[in-house]
C-alpha positions in Angstrom: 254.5 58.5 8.4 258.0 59.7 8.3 259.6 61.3 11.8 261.2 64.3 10.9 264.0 66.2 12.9 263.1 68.4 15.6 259.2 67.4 15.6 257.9 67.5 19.6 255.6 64.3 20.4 253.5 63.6 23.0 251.5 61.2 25.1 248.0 61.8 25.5 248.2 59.2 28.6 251.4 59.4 30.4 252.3 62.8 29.1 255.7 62.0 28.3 256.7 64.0 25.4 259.8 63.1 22.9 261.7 65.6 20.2 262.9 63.4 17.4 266.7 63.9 17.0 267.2 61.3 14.0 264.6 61.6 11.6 263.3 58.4 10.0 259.5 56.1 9.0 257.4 54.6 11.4 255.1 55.7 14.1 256.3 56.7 17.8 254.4 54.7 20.3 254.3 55.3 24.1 251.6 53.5 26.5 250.6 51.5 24.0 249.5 53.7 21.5 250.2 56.2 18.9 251.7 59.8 19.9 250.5 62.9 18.4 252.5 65.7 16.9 252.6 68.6 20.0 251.6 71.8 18.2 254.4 74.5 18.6 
């Protein structure tokens, strides 16, 4: 899955949530496991 600039993610545990600034593959983890896309 590509990361793409100016997405928001967040943490379904913690709640930490992260706006991808440099675009690029993989998958964003936090806690251990994946984050999901935060709707806008």
């Amino acid at each position: 899955m590509a990361n793409e600039v100016g997405k928001r993610y967040a943490c379904t545990q913690c709640g930490a949530e992260y706006v991808v600034v440099k675009g690029g593959e993989g998958e964003l983890k936090c806690c251990g496991q994946a984050m999901e896309i935060k709707a806008k």
